[in-house]
N, C-alpha and C positions, 0 to 999 in steps of 0.2 A: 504494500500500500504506500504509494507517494506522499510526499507532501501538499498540502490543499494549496492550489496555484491559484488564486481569484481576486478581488478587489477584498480588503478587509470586509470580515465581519463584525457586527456589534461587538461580540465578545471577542474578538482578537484586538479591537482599537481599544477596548476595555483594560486590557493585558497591557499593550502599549503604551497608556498615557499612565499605567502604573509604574512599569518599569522608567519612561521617562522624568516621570516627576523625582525619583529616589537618584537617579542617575542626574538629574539637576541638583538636589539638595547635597549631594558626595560631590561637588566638582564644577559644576555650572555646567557652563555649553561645551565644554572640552570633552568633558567626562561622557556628556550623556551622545555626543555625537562620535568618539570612540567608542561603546558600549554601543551603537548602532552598525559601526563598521563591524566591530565582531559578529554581530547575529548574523548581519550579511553575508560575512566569508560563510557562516556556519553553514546560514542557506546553500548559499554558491557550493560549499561540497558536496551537501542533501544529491543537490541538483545532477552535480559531476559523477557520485561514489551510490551506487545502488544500495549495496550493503549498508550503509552511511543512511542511507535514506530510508531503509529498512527496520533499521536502527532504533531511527526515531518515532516512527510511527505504524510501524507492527503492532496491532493489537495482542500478536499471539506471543513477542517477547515480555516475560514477567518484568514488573515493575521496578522490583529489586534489583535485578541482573542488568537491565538498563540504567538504572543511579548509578551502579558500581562502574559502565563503563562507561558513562558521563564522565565519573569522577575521575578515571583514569585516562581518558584520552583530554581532557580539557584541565586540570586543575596545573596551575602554573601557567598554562598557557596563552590563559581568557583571565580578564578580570574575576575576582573574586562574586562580585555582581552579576554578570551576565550567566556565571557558572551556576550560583546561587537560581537563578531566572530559569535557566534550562531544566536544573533539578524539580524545583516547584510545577512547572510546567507537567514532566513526569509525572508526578504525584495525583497532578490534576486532571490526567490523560488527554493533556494541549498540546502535546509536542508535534502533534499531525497539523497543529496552527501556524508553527513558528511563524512560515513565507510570509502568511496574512500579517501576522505582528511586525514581523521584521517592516513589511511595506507603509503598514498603520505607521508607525513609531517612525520613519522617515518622512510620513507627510509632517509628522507635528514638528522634527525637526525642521525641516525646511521652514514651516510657517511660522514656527516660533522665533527664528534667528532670520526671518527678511530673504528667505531666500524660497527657490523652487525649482526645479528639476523637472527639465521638456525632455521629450524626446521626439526626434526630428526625423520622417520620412521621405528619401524620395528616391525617384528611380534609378539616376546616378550618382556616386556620389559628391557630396556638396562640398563648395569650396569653401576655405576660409573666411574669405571675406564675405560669400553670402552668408555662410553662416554667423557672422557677427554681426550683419545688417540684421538677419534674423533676432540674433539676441539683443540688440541695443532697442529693438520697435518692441520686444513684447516688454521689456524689461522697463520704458518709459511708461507702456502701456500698465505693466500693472504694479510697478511703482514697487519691485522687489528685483533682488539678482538672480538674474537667470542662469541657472545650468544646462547646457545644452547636452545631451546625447544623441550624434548623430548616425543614422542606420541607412541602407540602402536595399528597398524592399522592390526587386527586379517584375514585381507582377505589377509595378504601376505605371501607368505612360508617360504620365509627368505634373507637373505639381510639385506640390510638398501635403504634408499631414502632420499634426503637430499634438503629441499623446501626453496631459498634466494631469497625474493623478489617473482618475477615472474619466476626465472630460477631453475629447476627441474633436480636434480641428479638423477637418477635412476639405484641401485645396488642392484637392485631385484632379486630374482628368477626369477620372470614373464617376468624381462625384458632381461634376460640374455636367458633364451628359446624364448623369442621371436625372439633375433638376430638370433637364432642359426635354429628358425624356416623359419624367414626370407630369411636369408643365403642359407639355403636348395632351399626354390622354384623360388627365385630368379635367382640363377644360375643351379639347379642340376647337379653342375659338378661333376665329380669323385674324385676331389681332397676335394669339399668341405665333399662329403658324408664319406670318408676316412677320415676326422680329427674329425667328429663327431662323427662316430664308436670309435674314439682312447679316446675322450673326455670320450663319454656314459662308453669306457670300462676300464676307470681311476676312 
């Protein structure tokens, strides 16, 4: 059984702003945004190491025998916190949450310290500079620093698409015919068929 890959849920943003709030009162924003890069790598292994990922979220490994090799593969390694967080999490039979948590606990990071984390779609890939014209407009736009991660997703024609959190910009090609397909049978008025003639003949 994997780990649950999905937009948080209540109870994993629940987990989150727990562990957040303790990881701010130990250390401020240093602490609690190290203590998020850990869970991350943690994820990122789930993700890479099957056994790993087995590990954590086997219902049919006993409870006990999984604390023991928490304990063993993580203590010295991970903060004493984050170690602490994984153990509890077992206990709690959450550890099939972690992804959700680990993503929860990064939006509050980011929101909490003025910043946020895009990621950036398009069919080739983008250049430097577009890409900082990209981050300086959203970045003015919503009045926080922008991180960009840029991706090259080959099934698109062209565009860009722009993924924050849960909410999805889409300045596709695909999605741009789709309006314009939409538009069409939705209404097929005259007026609309007549602006896409003037479009198609631009």
């Amino acid at each position: 059984m994997p780990l649950i890959e999905a937009q948080p849920s209540a109870l994993a943003k629940v987990y989150a702003k727990s562990l957040f709030e303790v990881a701010q009162q130990h250390g401020g924003q240093e602490n609690a945004e190290s203590i998020l890069g850990e869970l991350e790598d943690i994820v990122e292994l789930a993700r890479s190491n099957r056994a790993f990922s087995e590990l954590l979220a086997s219902r049919l490994i006993d409870s006990g025998k999984r604390d023991a090799s928490l304990e063993r593969m993580f203590a010295g390694k991970v903060s004493d916190l984050t170690l602490k967080f994984l153990r509890q999490l077992n206990r709690k039979g959450r550890l099939v949450n972690l992804s959700q948590i680990a993503t929860a606990m990064d939006e509050l990071v980011q929101s909490q310290f003025g910043r946020i984390e895009v990621d950036v779609f398009t069919a080739t890939p983008i250049s430097t500079g577009e890409l900082e014209s990209v981050r300086s407009q959203l970045s003015a736009s919503l009045g926080k620093e922008v991180i960009m991660h840029p991706y090259t997703d080959s099934s698109m024609l062209g565009g860009i698409k722009l993924r924050m959190g849960d909410q999805l910009i889409d300045a596709s090609i695909q999605a741009q015919l789709r309006k314009m397909r939409d538009g069409l049978l939705d209404t097929g008025s005259a007026e609309v068929r007549g602006r896409s003639s003037d479009i198609l003949q631009d």
